[in-house]
N, C-alpha and C positions, 0 to 999 in steps of 0.2 A: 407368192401372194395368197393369202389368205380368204379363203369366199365365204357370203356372211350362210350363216343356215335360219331356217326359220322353226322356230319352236313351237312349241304345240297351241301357246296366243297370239301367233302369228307376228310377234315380233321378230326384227331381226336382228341374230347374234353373229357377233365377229371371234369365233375359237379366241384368238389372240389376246384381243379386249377385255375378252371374260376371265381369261386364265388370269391375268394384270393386275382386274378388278379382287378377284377371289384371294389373290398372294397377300394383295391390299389390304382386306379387309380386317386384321385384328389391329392394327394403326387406325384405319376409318372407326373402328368401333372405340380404340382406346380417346380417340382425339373428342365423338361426340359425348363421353362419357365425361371427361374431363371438361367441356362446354357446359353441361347438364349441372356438373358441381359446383362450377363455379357463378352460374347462373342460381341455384337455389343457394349459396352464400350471401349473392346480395338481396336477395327473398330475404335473408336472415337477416340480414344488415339494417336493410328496410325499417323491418318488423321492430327491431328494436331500437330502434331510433326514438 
């Protein structure tokens, strides 16, 4: 079982969680990148309407 530890803002981190999160994250970053795009397309769509 893993025990949470607390960091230096007094949050607290679960090793486990974090490691999940960190493996995660070039997906989280590809997925809100690809949100971001396709959200200023229809900016664009909009616009010239």
């Amino acid at each position: 079982m893993a025990c949470n530890i607390h960091n230096a803002y007094g949050f607290s981190i679960n090793p486990v969680r974090e490691q999940a999160l960190l493996a995660n994250l070039p997906v989280i970053a590809k997925s809100v990148k690809k949100d971001i795009q396709d959200f200023f397309q229809q900016i664009d769509q909009i616009i010239l309407q």
